[in-house]
N, C-alpha and C positions, 0 to 999 in steps of 0.2 A: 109394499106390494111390488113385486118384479115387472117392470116395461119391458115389450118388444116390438121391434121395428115391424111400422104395418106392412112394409112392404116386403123385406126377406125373413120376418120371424127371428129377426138375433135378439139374446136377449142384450140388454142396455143397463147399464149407473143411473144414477141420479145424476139430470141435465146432460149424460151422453147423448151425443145427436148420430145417426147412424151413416156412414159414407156409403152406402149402397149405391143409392140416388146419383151420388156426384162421380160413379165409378160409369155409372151408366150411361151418365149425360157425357165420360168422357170418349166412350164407346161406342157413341153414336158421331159425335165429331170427327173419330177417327174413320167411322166407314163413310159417313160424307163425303174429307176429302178424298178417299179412295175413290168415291164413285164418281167426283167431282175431273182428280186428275183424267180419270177415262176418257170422261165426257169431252174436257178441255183439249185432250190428244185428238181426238175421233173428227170432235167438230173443227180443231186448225185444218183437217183437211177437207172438212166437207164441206165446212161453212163458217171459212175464217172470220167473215165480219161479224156474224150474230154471236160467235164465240167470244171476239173480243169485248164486244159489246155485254156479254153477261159477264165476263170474270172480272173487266173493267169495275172493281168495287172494294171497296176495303173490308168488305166482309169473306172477303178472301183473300186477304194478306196472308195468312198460313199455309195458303195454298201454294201462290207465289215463293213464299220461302225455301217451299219441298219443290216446285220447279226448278229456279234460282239455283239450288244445291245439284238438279240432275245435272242443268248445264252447265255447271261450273266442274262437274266430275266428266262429264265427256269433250269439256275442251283440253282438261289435262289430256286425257285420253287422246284425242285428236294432236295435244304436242306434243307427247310420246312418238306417237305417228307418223310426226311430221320430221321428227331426229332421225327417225332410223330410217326414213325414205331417203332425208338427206345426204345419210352419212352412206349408203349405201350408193346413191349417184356418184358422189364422190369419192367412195374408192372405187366402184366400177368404171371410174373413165381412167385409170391406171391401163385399161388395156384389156391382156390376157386374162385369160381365167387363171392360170396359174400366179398371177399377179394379185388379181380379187384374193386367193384363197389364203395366199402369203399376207397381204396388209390388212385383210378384216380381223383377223384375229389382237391385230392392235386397239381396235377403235371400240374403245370401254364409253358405253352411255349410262352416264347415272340417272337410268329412267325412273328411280325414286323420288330422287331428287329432284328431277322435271316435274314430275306431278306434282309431287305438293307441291310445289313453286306455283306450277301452273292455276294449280286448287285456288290458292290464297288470294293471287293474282286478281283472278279473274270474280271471284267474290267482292274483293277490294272496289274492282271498275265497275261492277254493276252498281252499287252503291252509291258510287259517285256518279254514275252517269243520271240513276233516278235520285240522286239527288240534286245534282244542276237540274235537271227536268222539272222538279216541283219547283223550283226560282226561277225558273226561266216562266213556266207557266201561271204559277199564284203571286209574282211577286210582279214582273215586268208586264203579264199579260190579264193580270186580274181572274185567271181559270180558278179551278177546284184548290181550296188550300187544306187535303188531306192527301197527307205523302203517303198510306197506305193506301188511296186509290193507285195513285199513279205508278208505285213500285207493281199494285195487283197487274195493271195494263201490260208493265214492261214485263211482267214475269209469265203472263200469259204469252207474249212474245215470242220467250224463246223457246218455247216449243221447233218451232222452224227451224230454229239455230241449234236446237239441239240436235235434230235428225237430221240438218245435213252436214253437220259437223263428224257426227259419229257413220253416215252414210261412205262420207269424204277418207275417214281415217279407213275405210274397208276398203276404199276404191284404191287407196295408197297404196294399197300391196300389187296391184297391179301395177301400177304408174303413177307417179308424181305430179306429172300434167293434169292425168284424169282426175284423179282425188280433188287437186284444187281448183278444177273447171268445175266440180259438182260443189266445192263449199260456195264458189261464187255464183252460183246461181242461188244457191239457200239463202246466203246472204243477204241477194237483192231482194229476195222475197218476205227476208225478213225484216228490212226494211220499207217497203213498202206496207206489209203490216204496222209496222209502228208507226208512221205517221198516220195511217189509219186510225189507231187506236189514240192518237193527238184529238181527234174529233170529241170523244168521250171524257176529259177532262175539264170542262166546264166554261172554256171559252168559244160562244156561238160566234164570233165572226171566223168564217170560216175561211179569209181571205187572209189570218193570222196561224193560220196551222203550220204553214210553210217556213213563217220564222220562228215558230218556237220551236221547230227542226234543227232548226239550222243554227238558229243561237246555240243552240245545248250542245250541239256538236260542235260550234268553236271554239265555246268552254272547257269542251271537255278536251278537244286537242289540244290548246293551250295548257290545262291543269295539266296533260300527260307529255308536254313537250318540259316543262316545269320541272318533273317529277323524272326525267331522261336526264334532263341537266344537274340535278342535284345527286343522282345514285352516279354518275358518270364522273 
């Protein structure tokens, strides 16, 4: 006698099980985190703490990952950005305009090659930054020992770092100066968020939030003073 799935009517073999189900459970994941990212954009500015406070969780490690990826493609973007503001300083202080127009046509920017560069980069240091973060905070401070909480914290993060990174590369077109007086204010803020979101990884003396800061970040200078020395 011929089976069919109770639920779309396909007919079925013997002991076939029907993927209907698991197409659907993958299509509801998918508009989650869609609705998820909104939310996380919405609330960094509305209501940065309660935001961090809800994505801070490893049940949104995927979420973080599809952050993670945004801000890793708008820092290349921002280092594109940052070449050609440079390189245009530098040959506009040649002088004349008929000087500009003469030596620009020299200055080839391999802004392919910037980007991925940039892409990979900037993937690589996220990585390492939450992962000294989970040993600085699960190992020396006794916090939360699940490294997809704490990548979810820092990836809610850069929300902030995202848009004032890609704010910074618009303002470039105008001036050099400005562009990077608006990443450094995003910056600070974005830091300021992350130690905030240092409270939600599981160690309550909150009188130790300041050095799990601070450790991870000399870790992480040292690893990338290391890592200068050894390409160098």
């Amino acid at each position: 006698m011929a089976k069919f799935c109770i639920h779309c009517g396909k007919k079925l073999e013997d002991g076939e099980v029907c993927a209907c189900q698991a197409n659907t459970q993958t299509q509801v994941a998918s508009d989650n985190i869609g609705t998820d990212m909104l939310e996380a954009f919405k609330g960094m500015f509305a209501r940065p703490v309660d935001t961090i406070k809800t994505y801070s969780d490893g049940k949104h490690f995927p979420l973080a990952l599809i952050l993670t990826g945004i801000f890793a493609f708008v820092t290349a973007l921002f280092t594109c950005s940052l070449f050609k503001a440079a390189a245009d300083v530098t040959v506009s202080s040649f002088g004349s305009i008929s000087m500009y127009a003469m030596t620009s046509s020299y200055v080839d920017i391999p802004y392919l090659k910037i980007f991925f560069i940039a892409l990979v980069i900037t993937i690589i240091f996220v990585f390492l930054y939450t992962g000294l973060l989970f040993l600085v905070n699960s190992i020396m401070f006794k916090g939360d020992k699940d490294y997809k909480k704490v990548f979810a914290m820092y990836g809610v993060n850069t929300i902030i770092a995202s848009v004032a990174l890609l704010v910074s590369a618009i303002f470039m077109f105008i001036h050099l100066v400005l562009g990077l007086t608006v990443l450094a204010l995003g910056m600070i803020l974005n830091v300021v968020y992350l130690f905030k979101g240092i409270e939600y990884l599981g160690v309550k003396n909150q009188n130790r939030h300041g050095y799990i800061y601070l450790i991870t970040t000399i870790f992480y200078a040292i690893v990338l003073f290391v890592i200068m020395l050894i390409l160098s």
